[in-house]
N, C-alpha and C positions, 0 to 999 in steps of 0.2 A: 646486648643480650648476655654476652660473655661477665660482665661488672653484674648484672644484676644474677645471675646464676652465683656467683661466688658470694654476694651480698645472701641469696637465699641460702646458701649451703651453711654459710658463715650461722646463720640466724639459728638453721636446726640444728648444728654443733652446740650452740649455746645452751640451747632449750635443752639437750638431751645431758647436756654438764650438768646444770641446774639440777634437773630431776634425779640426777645420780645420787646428788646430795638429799636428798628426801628419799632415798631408800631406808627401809629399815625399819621403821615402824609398821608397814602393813604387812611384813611379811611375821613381825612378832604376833600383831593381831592374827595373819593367821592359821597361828599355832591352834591355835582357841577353837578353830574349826577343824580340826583334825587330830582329834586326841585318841588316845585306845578306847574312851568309851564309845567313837561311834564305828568302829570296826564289827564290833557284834552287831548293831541295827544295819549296817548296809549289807554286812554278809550274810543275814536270815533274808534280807529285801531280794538279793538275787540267788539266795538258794531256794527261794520259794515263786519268785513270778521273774526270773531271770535278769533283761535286760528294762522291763516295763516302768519301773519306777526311776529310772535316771532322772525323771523330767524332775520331780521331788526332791532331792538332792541341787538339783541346779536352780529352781526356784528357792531353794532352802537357801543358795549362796546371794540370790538376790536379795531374800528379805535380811539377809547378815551385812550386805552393802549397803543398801538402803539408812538402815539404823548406826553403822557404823561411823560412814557419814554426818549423821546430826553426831555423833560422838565428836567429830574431828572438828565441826562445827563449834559446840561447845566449849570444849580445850583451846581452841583457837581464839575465838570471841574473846572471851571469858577470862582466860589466863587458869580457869581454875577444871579441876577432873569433873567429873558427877557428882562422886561421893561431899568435894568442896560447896559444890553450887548447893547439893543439898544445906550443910550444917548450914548455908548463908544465909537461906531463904526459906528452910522449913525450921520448925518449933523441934526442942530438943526432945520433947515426945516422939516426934514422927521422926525422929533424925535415929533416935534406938531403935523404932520400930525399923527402918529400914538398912540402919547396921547388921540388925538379928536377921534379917533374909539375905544380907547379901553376904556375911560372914558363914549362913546353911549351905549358900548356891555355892560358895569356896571351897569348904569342907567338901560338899559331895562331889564337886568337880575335882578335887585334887583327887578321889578315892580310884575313878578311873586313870589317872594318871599316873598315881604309884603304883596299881595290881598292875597297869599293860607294863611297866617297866622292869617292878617283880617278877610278873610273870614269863617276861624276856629272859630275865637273867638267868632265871630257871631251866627254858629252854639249853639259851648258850653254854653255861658254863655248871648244871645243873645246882644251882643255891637256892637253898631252900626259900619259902617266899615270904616268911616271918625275917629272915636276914636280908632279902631284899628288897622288902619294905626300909627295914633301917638305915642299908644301903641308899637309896632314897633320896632319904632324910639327910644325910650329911653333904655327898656330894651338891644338890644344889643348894646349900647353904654356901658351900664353898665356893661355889660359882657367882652368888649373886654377891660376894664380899666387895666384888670390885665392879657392881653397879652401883654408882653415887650420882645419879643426874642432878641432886640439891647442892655439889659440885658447881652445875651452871658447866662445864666442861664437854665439849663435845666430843672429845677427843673419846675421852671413858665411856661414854653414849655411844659411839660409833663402832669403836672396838667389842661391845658386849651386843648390841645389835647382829656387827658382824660373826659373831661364836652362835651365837642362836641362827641366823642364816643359817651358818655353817651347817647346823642338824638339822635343819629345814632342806636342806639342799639332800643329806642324807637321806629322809624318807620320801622325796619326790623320786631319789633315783632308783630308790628299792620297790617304789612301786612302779617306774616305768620299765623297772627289769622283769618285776612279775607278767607286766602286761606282753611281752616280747616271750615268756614263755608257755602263755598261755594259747590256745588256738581257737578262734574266732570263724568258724567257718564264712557266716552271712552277717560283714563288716555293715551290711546295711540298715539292720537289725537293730544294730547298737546303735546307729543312728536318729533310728525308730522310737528308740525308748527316752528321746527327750522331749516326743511331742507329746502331751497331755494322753493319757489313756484310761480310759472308762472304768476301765476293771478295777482304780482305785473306791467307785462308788460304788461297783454288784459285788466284791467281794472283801468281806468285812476285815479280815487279816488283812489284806492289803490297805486296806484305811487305817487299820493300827497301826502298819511298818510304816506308812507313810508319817506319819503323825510323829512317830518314834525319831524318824530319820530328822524330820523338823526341831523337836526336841533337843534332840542331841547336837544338833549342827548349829545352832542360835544359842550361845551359851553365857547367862547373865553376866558372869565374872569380865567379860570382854569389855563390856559396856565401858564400866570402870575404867579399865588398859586402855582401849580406845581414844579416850577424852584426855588420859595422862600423856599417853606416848608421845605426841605433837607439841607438848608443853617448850621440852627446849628448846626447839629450833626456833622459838615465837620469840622467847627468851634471850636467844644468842641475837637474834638481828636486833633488839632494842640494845643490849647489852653493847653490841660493838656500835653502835647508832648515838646511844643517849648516854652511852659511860651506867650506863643502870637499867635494871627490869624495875617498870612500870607496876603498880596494882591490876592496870589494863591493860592488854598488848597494845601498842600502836596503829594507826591506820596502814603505815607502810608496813610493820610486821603481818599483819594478819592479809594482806594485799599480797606480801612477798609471797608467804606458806602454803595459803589455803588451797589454792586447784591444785598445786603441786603435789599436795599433801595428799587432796581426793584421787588427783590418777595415779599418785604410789599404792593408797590401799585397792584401788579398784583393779590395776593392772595383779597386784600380789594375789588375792582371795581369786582371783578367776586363774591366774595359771597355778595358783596354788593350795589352796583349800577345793576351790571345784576340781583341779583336776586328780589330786587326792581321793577324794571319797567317789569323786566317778568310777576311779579305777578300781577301788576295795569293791564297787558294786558290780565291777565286767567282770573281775578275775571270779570272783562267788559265782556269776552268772554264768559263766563260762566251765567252769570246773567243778561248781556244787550242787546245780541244778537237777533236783529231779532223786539227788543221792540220800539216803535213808538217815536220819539223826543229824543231817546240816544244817536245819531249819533251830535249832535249839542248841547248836555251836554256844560254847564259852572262846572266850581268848584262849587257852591251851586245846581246844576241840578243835578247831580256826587251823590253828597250825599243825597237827595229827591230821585231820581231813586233807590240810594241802600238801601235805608230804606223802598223803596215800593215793591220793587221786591226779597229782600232778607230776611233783617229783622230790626228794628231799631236801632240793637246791631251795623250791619255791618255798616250804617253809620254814629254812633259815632265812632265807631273806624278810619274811615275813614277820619271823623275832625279833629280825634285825629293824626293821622300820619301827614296829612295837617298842625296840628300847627308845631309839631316836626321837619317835614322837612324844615318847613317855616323858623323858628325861627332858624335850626342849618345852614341852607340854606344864612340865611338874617345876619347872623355873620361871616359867609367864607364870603360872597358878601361885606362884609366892608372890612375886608381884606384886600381881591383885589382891591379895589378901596385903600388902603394906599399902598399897594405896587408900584400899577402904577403910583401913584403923586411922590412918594419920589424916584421912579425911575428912570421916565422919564423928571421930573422937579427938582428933588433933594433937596425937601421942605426942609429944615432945622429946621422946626417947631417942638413943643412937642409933642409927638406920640397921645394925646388925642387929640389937637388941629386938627392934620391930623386927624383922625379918624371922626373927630365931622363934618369937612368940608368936606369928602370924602363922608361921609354919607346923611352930607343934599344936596346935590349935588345930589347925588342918590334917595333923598326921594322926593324933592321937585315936580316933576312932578307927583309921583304917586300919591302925595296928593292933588293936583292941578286935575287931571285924577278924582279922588274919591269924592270933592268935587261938581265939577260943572257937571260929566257926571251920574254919581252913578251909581248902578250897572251894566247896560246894559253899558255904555262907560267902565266898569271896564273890563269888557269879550272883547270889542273890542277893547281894547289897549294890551289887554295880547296877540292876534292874530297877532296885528301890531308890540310884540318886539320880536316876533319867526323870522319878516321877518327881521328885522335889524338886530340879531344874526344871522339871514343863512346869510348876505352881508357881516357881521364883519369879520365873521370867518376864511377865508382863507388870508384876508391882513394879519391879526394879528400873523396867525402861518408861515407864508411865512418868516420872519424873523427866527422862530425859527430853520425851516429845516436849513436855510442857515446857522448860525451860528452849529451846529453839523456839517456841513459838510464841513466846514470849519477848514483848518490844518492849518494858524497860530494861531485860537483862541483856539481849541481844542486840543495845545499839550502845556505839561508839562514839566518843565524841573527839572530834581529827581536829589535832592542836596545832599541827602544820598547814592547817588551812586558815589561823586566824592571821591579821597583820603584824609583824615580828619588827619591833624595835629594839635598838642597841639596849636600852637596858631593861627590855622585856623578857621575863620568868615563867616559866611554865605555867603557873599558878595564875598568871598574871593574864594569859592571853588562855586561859579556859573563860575565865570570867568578861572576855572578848566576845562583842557584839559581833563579829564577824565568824566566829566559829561556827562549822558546821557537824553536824551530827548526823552518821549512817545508823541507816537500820541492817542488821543483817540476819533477821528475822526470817524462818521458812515462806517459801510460796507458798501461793494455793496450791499447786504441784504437790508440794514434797508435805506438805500437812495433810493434806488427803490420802497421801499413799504411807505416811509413819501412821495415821490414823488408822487404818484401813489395813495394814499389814499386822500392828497389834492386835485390832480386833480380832482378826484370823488366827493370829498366834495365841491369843487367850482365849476364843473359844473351843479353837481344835484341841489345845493341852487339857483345856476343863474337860473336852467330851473324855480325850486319850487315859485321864486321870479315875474320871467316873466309870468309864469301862472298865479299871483297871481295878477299883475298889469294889465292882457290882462283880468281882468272880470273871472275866473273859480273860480270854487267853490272849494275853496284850504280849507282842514280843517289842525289847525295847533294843 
């Protein structure tokens, strides 16, 4: 008993080595899910129906697990992003068409990322929001100089994973500090509010906030990130395995990565994205509920409301998360926008070059937005890229279902299963009667429910969108 106790301890020592090394991409994924622009959708959700709509939020992280998964899927298989799989397999018609949405879904996703961050700086250190837009712009240029994953280097992957952490780790604690001073009389309440509640169907604001919160929380640009981020590590084990990366991963690479891969992002997005935007929706619930003009908060109203009704502790900390999310937010968001040029366009440019033009591509309207409208047009532009993010969304991922569920793209052919003789070539034993070939193609499961969670996501954005253009007071 005593041999076999140490043989088990021994085992889950390993297991948990293992998984340590596959930290780091889910927690970049998710950034994606907690940016400044859904601060204002969950704070109107609980200044206006309190604790009711958590369930909304935390379904919103399931449907973000769900698709992110066929993301890791993808990358994995494949060797190659979305944006890749696209240029491979669609006509360069459909391949612009689906650059020009997914480079609007970047732009309007970075807009929320640089005002929460401008609008931080403002708060802290009072700069004006035209200089901290610019502000911005350089610092994470600067940051992403010494991301080179085209390197092949895990070392430089590991270390810039771990600096994003880093701010990740920053706005979990800023908001577990809010929560610690906020007062919760009936803990039971909040409990309450994650089982399904009617009131999102008898009351029609609440189907908007709802809808809003989905929106905002499911963010096309991820897709992209998603499918990329899992690329090295597929990479390094054929790398150290075969002396080279393959066109395809290997059976043993994607054998090594894949579950590891699924419970780093599923462990990340649930203590970290879910537990994030839970909590911007207790503290609102708690603190904003019921109080005159919170329902129509901007990100600077946000922080004035919680330094009057809380305390002025609650919101500096609340700037403070605002920059950190901005900032680790506004560096994924470059990212994305280089994955999707060099994917879909095949840039051949220096990784700073792409970056530098990905970026100002992305910056130029917010700063154009900040200059001539100022603040009030900064709040109503942040409104107007929630509605072009709920349009984006379901072209963008419509691609990705299909290729998971797709079996010539998604099967393997395992070159270590044919018979290996001394002066047998890789080449040599593909073209082996003995090889065999996986499929790793969706279930019926997970095709039903990517099928099925889309539809729900394109139709609730189409209804959110039509209300929104038919004159109703959509808050987003």
């Amino acid at each position: 008993m005593l041999i076999l106790s140490r043989v088990f301890e021994r085992n889950h020592v390993e297991i948990l080595r293992k998984f340590m090394k596959f930290v780091g991409p889910g927690i970049m994924v998710s950034v994606a899910y907690m940016d400044p622009g859904n601060y204002s959708t969950s704070v109107s959700g609980g200044a206006q129906f309190k604790y009711k709509l958590l369930f909304i939020t935390f379904i919103s992280n399931i449907f973000a697990i769900v698709l992110q998964c066929l993301c890791i899927k993808l990358g994995t298989i494949t060797g190659l992003d979305l944006a890749e799989n696209c240029r491979r397999h669609f006509s360069k018609r459909v391949n612009y068409i689906l650059y020009g949405f997914a480079e609007v879904a970047i732009i309007a996703t970075d807009l929320a990322e640089v005002i929460g961050a401008a609008v931080a700086l403002n708060i802290l250190f009072n700069i004006p929001l035209l200089w901290g837009v610019l502000l911005t712009v350089f610092d994470v240029l600067l940051i992403l100089l010494f991301y080179r994953p085209d390197e092949h280097s895990m070392k430089r992957v590991r270390a810039f994973e771990t600096f994003v952490g880093i701010l990740v780790g920053a706005t979990v604690i800023c908001f577990a500090i809010e929560l610690f001073k906020i007062s919760v009389p009936s803990k039971l309440e909040v409990f309450k509010g994650f089982i399904p509640n009617p009131i999102i169907f008898k009351e029609q604001q609440a189907m908007y906030i709802s809808l809003g919160i989905l929106g905002a929380t499911v963010m096309p640009h991820s897709l992209f990130l998603g499918s990329s981020l899992v690329k090295p590590r597929v990479f390094d084990y054929d790398l150290k395995k075969y002396g080279k990366i393959k066109e395809q991963p290997s059976v043993g690479a994607i054998e090594y990565t894949l579950r590891y891969s699924y419970a780093e992002l599923i462990v990340s997005l649930f203590f970290i994205a879910t537990f994030v935007n839970a909590a911007i929706l207790i503290v609102a619930g708690a603190t904003l509920y019921g109080q005159p003009d919170a329902e129509d908060a901007d990100l600077l109203s946000i922080y004035e409301l919680l330094s009057h009704y809380v305390s002025p502790a609650a919101g500096l900390v609340f700037a403070l998360a605002m920059l950190f999310s901005g900032q680790s937010a506004g560096v994924i968001c470059t990212m994305a926008g280089q994955i999707v040029s060099e994917g879909f366009l095949e840039w051949s440019l220096e990784p700073w070059v792409t970056r530098l033009l990905t970026r100002l591509i992305a910056i130029v309207p917010c700063f154009l937005v900040t200059a001539f409208l100022g603040e009030k047009g900064v709040s109503s532009i942040l409104n107007l890229s929630q509605v072009v993010l709920s349009l984006i969304l379901p072209i963008v991922s419509a691609p990705l279902i299909y290729f998971t569920m797709n079996h010539k793209i998604m099967t393997v052919v395992d070159v270590d299963s044919a018979p290996a003789s001394a002066d047998s070539t890789e080449e040599s034993r593909l073209l082996s009667k003995g090889v065999k070939s996986i499929d790793y193609t969706n279930g019926r499961l997970l095709s039903i429910s990517s099928f099925v969670i889309w539809l729900t996501i394109g139709s609730l954005n189409c209804y959110l969108v039509f209300s929104y253009l038919m004159g109703a007071d959509v808050h987003f």
